[in-house]
Each structure stands twice: as structure tokens, then as C-alpha cells.
N, C-alpha and C positions, 0 to 999 in steps of 0.2 A: 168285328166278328159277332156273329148272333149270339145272345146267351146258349149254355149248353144246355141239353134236354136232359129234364126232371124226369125222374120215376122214384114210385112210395117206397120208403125203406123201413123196414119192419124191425130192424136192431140197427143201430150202426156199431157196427162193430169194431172198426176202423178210424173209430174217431179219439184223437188226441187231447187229451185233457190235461188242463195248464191251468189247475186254478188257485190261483195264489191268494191269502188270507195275512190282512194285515191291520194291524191294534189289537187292543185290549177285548176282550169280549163285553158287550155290557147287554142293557137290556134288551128284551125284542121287541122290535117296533111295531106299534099297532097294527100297519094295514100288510100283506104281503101283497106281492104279484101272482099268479098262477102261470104255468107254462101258456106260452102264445101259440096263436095259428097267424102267422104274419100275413100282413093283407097283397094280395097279388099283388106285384110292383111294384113295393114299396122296401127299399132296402137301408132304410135310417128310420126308426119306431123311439120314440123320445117318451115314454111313460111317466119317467119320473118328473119331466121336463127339467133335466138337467143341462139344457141347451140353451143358447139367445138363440131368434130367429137367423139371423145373420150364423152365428157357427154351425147352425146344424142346414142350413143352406153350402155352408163350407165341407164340411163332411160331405152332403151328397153330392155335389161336384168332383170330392176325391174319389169315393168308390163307383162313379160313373164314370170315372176317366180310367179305373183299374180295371173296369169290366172292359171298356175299350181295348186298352192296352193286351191285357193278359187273356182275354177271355174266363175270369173267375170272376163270382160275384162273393160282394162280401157286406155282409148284415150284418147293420150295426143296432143292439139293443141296449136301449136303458131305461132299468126298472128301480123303483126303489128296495125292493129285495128279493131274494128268492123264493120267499115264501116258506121259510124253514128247510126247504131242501138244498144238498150241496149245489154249487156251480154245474160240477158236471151232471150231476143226474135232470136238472132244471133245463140245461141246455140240451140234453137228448131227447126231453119230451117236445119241446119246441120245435127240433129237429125234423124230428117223428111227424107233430104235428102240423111242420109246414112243408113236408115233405121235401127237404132239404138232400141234396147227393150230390153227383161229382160234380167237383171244381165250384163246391156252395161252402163257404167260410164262414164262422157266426163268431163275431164279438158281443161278449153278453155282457154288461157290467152294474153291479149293486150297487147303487149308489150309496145309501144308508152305510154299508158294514166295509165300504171298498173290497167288493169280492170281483172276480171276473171270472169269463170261463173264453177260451179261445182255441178254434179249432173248427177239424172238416168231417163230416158227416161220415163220407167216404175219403180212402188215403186217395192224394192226389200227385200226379208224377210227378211236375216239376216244380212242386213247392212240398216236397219233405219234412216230417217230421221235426229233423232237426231245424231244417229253417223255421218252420211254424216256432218252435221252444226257443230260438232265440228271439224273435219279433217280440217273442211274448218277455222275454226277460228283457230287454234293451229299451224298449218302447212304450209297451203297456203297462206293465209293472210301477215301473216309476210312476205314470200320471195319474194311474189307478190310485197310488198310494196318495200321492199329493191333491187329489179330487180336479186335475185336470180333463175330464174328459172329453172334449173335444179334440185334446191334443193325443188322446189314446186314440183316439180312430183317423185322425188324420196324420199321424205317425203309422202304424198301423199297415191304410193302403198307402203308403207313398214305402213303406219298407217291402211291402208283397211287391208291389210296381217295380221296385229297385232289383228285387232278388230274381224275377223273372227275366228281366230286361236285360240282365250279363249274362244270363248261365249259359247262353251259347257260347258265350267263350271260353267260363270254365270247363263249358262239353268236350271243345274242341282242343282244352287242352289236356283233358283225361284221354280222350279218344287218341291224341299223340303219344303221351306216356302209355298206354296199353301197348299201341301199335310197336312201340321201342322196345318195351318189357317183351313182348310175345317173339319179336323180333329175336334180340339176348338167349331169351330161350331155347330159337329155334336153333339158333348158332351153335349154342351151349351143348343142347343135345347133339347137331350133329356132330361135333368135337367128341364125344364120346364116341357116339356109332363110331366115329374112324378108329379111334385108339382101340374098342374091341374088336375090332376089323386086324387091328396089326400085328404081325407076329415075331418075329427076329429083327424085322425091319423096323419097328415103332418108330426111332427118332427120326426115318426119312415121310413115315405116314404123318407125323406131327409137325413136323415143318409144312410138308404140303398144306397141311390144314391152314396151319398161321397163315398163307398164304390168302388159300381163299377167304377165310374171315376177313381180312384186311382187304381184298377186291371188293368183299359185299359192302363193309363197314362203308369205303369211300365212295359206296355209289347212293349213299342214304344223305340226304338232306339236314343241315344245322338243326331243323327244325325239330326234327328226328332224333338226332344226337345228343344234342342239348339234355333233355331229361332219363335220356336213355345213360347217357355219361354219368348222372348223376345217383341213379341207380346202382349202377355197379359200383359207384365209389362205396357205399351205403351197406351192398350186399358185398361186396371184397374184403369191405373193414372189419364185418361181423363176423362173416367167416376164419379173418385171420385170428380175429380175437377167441374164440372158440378155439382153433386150432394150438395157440399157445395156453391154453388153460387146458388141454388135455395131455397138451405135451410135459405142461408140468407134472401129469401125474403119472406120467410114462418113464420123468426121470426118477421119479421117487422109487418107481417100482422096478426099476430096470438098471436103472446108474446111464450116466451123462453116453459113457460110449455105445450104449446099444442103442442109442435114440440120434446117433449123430445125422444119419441123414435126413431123419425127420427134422431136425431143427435146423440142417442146411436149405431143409427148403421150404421152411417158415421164413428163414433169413431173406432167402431170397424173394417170397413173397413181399414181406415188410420193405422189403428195397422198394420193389417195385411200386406199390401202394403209395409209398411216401413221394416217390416221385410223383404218383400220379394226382395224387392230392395237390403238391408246385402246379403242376400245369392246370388245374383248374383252377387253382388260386392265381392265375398270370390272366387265364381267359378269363374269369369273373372282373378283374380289375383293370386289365390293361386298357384303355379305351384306343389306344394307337392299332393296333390289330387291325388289319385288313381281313375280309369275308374268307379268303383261302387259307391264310394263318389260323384263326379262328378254329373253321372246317379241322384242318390238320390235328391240332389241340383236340381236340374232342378223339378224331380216330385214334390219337398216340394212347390217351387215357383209357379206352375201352378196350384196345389192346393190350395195354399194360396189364391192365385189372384181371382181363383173360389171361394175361402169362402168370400171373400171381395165382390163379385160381390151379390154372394149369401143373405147376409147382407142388403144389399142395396135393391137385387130385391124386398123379401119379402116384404117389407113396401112400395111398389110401389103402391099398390090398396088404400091402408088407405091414402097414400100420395094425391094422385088424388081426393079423395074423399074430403080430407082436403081445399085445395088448388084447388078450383074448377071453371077451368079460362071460363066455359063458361059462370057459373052468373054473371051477370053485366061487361058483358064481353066490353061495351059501355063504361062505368067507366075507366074500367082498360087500355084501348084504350086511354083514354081525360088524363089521367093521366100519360102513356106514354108520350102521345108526349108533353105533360110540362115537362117534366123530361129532352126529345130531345133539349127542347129549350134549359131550362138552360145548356146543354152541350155545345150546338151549339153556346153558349155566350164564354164559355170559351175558344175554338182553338184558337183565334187570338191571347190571349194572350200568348196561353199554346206554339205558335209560334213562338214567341220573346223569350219566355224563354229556349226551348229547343234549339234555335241558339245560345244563351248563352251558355248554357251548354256543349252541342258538339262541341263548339268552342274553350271552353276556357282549356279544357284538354283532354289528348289522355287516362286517366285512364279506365278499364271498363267498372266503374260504370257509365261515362259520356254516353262512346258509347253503353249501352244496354238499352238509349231512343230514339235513333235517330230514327229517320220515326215515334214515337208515336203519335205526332200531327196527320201525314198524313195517318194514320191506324184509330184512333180515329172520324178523317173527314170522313172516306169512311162509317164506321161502324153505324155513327149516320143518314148518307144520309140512310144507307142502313136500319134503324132501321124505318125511315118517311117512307120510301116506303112500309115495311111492317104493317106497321100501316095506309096506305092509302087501302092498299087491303084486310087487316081488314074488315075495313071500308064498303069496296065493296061489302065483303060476306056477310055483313046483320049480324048485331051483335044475332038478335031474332033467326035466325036458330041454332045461334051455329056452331057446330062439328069443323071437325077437319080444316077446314079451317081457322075457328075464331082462334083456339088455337093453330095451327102454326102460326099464324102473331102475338098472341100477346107473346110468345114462342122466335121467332125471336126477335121481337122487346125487350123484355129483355134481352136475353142472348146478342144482339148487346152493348146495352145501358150501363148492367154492366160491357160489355169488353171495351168500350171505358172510359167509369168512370176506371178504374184501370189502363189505358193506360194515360193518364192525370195524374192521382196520384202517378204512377211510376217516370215521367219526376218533381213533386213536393219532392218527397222523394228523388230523385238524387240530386236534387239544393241543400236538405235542408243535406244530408247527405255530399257532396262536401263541403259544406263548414262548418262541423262538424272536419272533418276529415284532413283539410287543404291539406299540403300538403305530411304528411304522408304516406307511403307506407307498413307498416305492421301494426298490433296490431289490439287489440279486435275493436276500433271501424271501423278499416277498413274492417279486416273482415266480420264484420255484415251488414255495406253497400254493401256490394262487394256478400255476399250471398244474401241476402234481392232484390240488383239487380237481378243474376243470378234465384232466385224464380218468378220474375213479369218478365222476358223476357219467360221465357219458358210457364209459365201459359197465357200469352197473343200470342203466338206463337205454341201453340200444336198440331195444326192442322199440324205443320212440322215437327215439334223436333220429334229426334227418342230417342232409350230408351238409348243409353251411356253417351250420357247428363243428361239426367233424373238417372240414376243411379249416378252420379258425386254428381249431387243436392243432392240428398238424402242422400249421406255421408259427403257431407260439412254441411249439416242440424245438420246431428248426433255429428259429430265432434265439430261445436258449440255449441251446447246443453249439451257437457259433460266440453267444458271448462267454461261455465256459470256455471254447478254443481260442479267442482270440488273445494277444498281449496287449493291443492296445486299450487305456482305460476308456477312452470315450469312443470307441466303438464298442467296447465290452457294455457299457452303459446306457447307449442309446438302442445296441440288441434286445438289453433287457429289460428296458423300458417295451419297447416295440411288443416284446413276449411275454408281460403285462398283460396289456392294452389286449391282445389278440387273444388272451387266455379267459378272460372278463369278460369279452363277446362272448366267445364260445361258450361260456358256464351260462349268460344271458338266453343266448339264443336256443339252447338244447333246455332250458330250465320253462322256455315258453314250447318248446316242443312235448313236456313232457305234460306240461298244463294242458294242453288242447287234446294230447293222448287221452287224457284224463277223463275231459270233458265227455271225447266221441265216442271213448271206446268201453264194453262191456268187460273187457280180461284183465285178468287179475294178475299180480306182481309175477310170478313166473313169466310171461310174456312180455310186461314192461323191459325186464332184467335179462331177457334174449335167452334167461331161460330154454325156453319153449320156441322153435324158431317152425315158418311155414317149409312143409314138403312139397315140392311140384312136382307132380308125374306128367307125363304124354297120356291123354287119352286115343292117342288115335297115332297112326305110321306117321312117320316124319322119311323127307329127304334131302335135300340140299337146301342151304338156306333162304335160293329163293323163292323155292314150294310150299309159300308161308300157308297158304289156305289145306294141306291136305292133312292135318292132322290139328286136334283142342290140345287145351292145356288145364288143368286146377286145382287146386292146393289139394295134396295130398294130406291132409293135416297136420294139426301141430306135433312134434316130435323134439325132445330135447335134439342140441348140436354134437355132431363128431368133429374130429379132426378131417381136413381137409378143404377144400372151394365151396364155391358156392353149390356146383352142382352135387358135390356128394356126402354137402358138412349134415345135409335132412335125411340120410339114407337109412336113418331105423327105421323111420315111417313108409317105404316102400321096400323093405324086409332086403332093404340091401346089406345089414352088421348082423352077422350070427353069433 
């Protein structure tokens, strides 16, 4: 392909700056560089002559074969210094000066001080930011540091070369997860429209429904399923989990028998859930499965996850009604923030303890409270703030302002209360368990961990953690049932093993969360969950094109599914 066409850029404003600093500072070296005007045609300029001929013959064969491939060019500079200006300001004037723009890359590197600057004039679509910042952490960094530089620019383009050359398939596997997601959606919603559509009749309008969900679901493709399955495991689990942390504060405030059908159809959610998590754990593993089995497995799960949801939504009106945070909405505010306090008493200690803890052993159970404290701190500042702007909106109006702040302020309050009590059940199971490495009671710490990491974490965990969990769950549960020892023993062996994964795999999930993403512990902690509205009429599920969909914003969770745990944030809880 040609190269792409230049035009003068007067700011870039869109350029990415990666410029890492490494040693001691010492003297300044005599000569500098000045910013360059690179000569027409030339995309390897060796100033410092930090090359052999032969390597920097190597380099331009890589970024001649990257222009080929990718159609981007990428300029590689080496100077002996910046010339007293930072990386990034040295590489915009050169920029500037060689009128560098889209799809134009510049690797700049000091040789004297090992500086770099790496990055594109203008942002460029299919090589992203974050791709550019990891090239630059994986690749260049290192050789920068160690004065390899031939190896920073021939790592460099052979990782741009790399990153372009799959992304159609990553595209093509977002463009499926969407098409599933919007799918779910459409379902989702029309599953409401019909329930508000029914009247005396509801249970025979809700059967019909399961019906057609279940004609559309089996006429969609594995392909299709597959991520869409795993989705609603994801969004069913969080939902339920929300739903029994409001239901807890329903019985507090109500006593056990006025919440009974609320927690009959939690129950039954949780049934359903937990099955549905077996069947993906049989389709992830079984390799015997023929394509129709398979197929089936995925519809039974996507419906399951719908009848859980379903479960839940229905008692979502009686719930509100019960549970009705805008009377004495003043109350329930004063009472909050005493609850804040006595938290806020607790981190110092809860501080000394878990330096203990994560000090004193490299076991899992240790390291799955590390940061609880400082998660616990953010959550409870974040719990005062939402109860100061409570406060603001005038408790006598009500709506939906009051009851997102006092909404927030709970759902913060009880995630920081079980973040605390995680790092107490670690001390107190650590030294239950000494220094044992198998057996039932380590097991049960070791699950009991991997259960309070991902439940105060689920704003990240994805669903093979969460599928993990739910078979070391089962696994323990049948070696508590059983009388024989050596099945009791190779159960709990098994729910171990599976517990261990799962704290691994959600502990790397909540790393990369980390990495990508800008929000803050209220969101890691499911806190803060996404609202989805309709922008546009919907109708039958296979009328995917006549209506959008997009996040209605963040909004703490209610009681109830998927579709109505977000419903502060479209003014559906008064």
C-alpha cells in the first residue's frame, strides 16, 4: 500500500507521550541535538551513530516491511541527547518540523541519558493508545534501559506488525460479543414490554414469553452464544449478589417474615445460577460434546440466567414498596453516616492487621486481603460524600436523587463492612489452619477466601473465575455431605484446587482492570453498576435494527436482575 498522505500540523495534540527516565542524573554532556527536520525518505537517522552498519541496515528492513504490512510508517531517531529539553517536548518539535501526521510513529531515543520518546503525531485507529504504552513498556523500555538499541527498534516494528496483523480477529470477536450483548438486551427488554403489557393474566403472558426467547435463543449460532452465555453468567451473578445484600438490610429492617418472598426468589435465582454455572463448567471442559449438545448447553444457560433474573425482577415493585427509602429518608441518612463512623474507627486497626497478615505468609488466603484496608478507606470516604449530597438534595423532596445517595451510601458501607471482615476471617482462619497446606479446613478458608475476593471485586472478575468459584463451592458441599472418607477427601482436595484458580484468575482480572481502566473502587467493588436504557422503540426480538441502546450511567445496585438491579439511574426507584 502507498504511504499515507502528509499534511502540516501545527499542535499535535493527540500525540502520546511515553517517555521513560532511567539512572542516576549526572552531568550534562557537552554537545546536545536540536530538534530535526528528517530528510524526505529516510525513516532510520542514526546521529549518535549508535548503530553498526549492518544493524541499522536491520532496522530499515523492519520498518520497511511495517510500512508494507500495515501501511504506517515508523521513524526511528538516535541522538545523543535532547538537548536539555524533555523527550516529549524534543519529539513535537521534530514532529512539527517534519511534518509528521497520520499513521506517522516516531521512536526517538538519547542515547547518553537512555531517554526515549515514543508515539504518533496524530491518534491513529488501529494502533491505540494503549497498544502504543504497552510496546513502549515491553519492548522499548527494557533495551532503552540496557543500551540495546537496535533491539528497541526492531522489537518496536515487529510488535506494531504484530498488533495490527490480529486485530481483525480481535474485531471480529468484539463485533460478536456486542452483536450477543445487544441481542440479551433486546430480549431483555422485550421480556418487560410483555410483563407491563399483562394484566390478571401475567403468568400465562410470561410463559409465552419463555417461549419465544427460547425459539429466538436456538436459532442464533454457537458463535453467538458462546460469549453471550457468558455474559449473562457475569451480569446474573452480580445482580444476585446485590439482590442478597439488600435483602439483608430488608431483614434487619423488617424481620425474616415480611421479606419471605423476597428471599424465596433470591433462592430461586441462586438455584438457577448455580446450575447454570455446572453447565458451563461441563461445556468449557467436556471435550466429548458433539456441536448439538454443545448448542443446547449454552441455550439451557442463557435461559436459566433469564428465569433467575426473571425471579428477581417480578418482586421488584412489592420490593420498593416495602423498602421505601424515601420516607424518613433524614433518618436513614443520620444513620448512615454513624454506621460510616464506626467503620472509619476500624482501618487503623484493620491496617496493622492486614500488614500482618500479608506479611507473615505467601499462602492465598493471606494475599486475597491485600489492598482491603485501602479499598475499605476509599469506599467509606466515598459512602460521606454520598451522604453529604443526600443531604443537599433536601431529604422532603425525595426522588431519585435522595435514593441514589442513600443507595450509594449502602451498597459502599456494606462493601467496606465485608472488606474488613474478610482481612478478620483471614487472621482468624490463618491461624486455624497453621501451617497446613491441604485438608478440609484449609480448603474452606481457601474457598471462603476466593468467595469474598470476587464478591468485593466484581465490578472486574470475569465469568472463568466465577465459574471456578462455583465448582469449588459445589465440590465442598458434597464433601461436607458425604460419609465416605475418601470421597469426602478427594472432594476437598478437588475444591482446593478449583478455589486457587479462581482467587488466581479474578486476581489477574482485577490486575488488567487496573491497568485499563480510569474508576475508582466504587466500581471495581460493583459498588457503582452500569444503567442501560433503550434509546429508540424496540419490538420483537428479531427487530434487532429498530431501536440503540447505552449506558445509562453509573448508578449504585437495587434489589432484583439484571434488567432492573440499575433502575435508580433511569428514575425507575422513588
Amino acid at each position: 500500500m502507498p504511504p499515507a498522505r502528509r499534511r502540516p500540523v501545527a499542535l499535535p495534540a493527540l500525540s502520546l507521550v511515553l517517555a521513560l527516565f532511567f539512572g542516576a542524573l549526572g552531568a550534562a554532556p557537552a554537545r546536545g541535538d536540536a530538534p530535526l527536520q528528517l530528510p524526505a525518505g529516510e525513516q532510520v537517522v542514526d546521529s549518535a551513530d549508535a548503530l553498526t552498519v549492518d544493524q541499522e541496515n536491520q532496522v530499515k528492513q523492519a520498518v520497511t516491511k511495517l510500512s508494507a504490512d500495515e501501511n504506517v510508517q515508523l521513524y526511528v531517531v538516535y541522538v545523543r541527547n535532547f538537548d536539555g529539553k524533555s523527550p516529549a517536548a524534543w519529539a513535537q518539535q521534530t514532529q512539527d518540523l517534519s511534518e509528521m501526521s497520520y499513521r506517522d510513529i516516531l521512536l526517538a531515543v538519547s542515547v547518553d541519558d537512555h531517554k526515549f520518546y515514543f508515539g504518533s503525531a496524530d491518534a491513529i485507529d488501529d494502533f491505540p493508545a494503549s497498544d502504543l504504552r504497552s510496546i513502549a513498556d515491553s519492548a522499548i523500555a527494557p533495551a532503552v534501559r540496557d543500551g540495546r538499541w537496535e533491539k528497541a527498534a526492531l522489537d518496536t516494528a515487529h510488535d506494531l506488525d504484530r498488533t495490527s496483523s490480529h486485530r481483525w480477529i480481535y474485531l471480529l470477536i468484539a463485533v460478536l460479543v456486542v452483536l450477543a450483548i445487544l441481542a440479551g438486551i433486546v430480549a431483555a427488554l422485550y421480556r418487560r414490554s410483555k410483563r407491563r403489557q399483562a394484566d390478571d393474566d401475567a403468568e400465562a403472558a410470561i410463559a409465552s414469553d419463555a417461549v419465544l426467547t427460547v425459539d429466538e435463543l436456538t436459532s442464533q449460532p454457537i458463535e453467538v452464544l458462546d460469549p453471550w452465555s457468558a455474559e449473562v453468567l457475569t451480569s446474573t451473578d452480580n445482580a444476585v449478589s446485590v439482590s442478597a445484600d439488600e435483602l439483608a438490610l430488608a431483614v434487619e429492617e423488617f424481620g425474616d417474615a415480611a421479606v419471605a418472598p423476597f428471599r424465596a426468589a433470591l433462592t430461586t435465582a441462586e438455584s438457577a445460577l448455580a446450575a447454570s454455572f455446572r453447565l458451563r463448567r461441563s461445556y468449557d471442559v467436556d471435550a466429548g460434546l458433539g456441536t448439538a449438545e454443545r448448542h443446547r448447553l449454552l441455550v439451557e444457560i442463557i435461559s436459566m440466567c433469564s428465569d433467575a433474573d426473571a425471579a428477581l425482577d417480578e418482586q421488584v415493585p412489592a420490593f420498593d414498596r416495602l423498602r421505601d427509602l424515601v420516607t424518613d429518608a433524614g433518618d436513614r441518612l443520620d444513620a448512615l453516616a454513624d454506621r460510616s463512623a464506626r467503620l472509619a474507627d476500624r482501618l487503623d486497626d484493620a491496617a496493622e492487621h492486614e500488614a500482618a497478615v500479608t506479611g507473615s505468609s505467601g499462602r492465598a488466603v493471606a494475599q486475597s486481603v491485600a489492598g482491603n484496608v485501602a479499598l475499605a478507606r476509599e469506599l467509606v470516604q466515598f459512602a460521606d460524600d454520598s451522604i453529604g449530597q443526600g443531604r443537599e438534595a433536601g431529604t422532603e423532596a425525595g426522588g431519585p436523587s435522595t435514593v441514589a445517595a442513600i443507595r450509594s451510601a449502602e451498597c459502599a458501607l456494606d462493601t467496606a463492612g465485608k472488606l474488613l471482615d474478610a482481612l478478620a476471617d483471614a487472621e482468624l482462619n490463618l491461624a486455624l489452619v497453621g501451617e497446613a497446606t491441604e485438608g478440609s479446613p484449609v480448603a474452606t478458608a481457601t474457598v471462603s477466601a476466593a468467595e469474598s475476593f470476587i464478591d468485593t471485586r466484581r465490578g472486574a472478575v470475569g465469568t472463568p473465575a466465577r465459574i471456578r468459584l462455583s465448582e469449588a463451592e459445589r465440590l465442598l458441599d458434597a464433601a461436607e455431605r458425604t460419609d465416605g472418607p475418601e470421597e469426602a477427601a478427594a472432594s476437598t482436595a478437588a475444591a482446593l484446587a478449583h478455589a486457587l484458580e479462581a482467587l488466581s484468575l479474578s486476581g489477574r482480572d482485577v490486575e488488567a482492570w487496573r491497568v485499563s481502566s480510569d474508576d475508582g473502587g466504587p466500581v471495581l467493588t460493583g459498588v457503582l453498576v452500569d444503567a442501560v436504557v433503550s434509546t429508540g422503540p424496540q419490538s420483537a426480538p428479531t427487530e434487532i435494527g429498530r431501536g440503540g441502546f447505552t449506558i445509562g450511567g453509573r448508578t449504585p445496585g437495587s434489589f432484583g436482575g439484571t434488567e432492573t438491579s440499575g433502575r435508580i439511574a433511569t428514575g425507575g426507584r422513588h
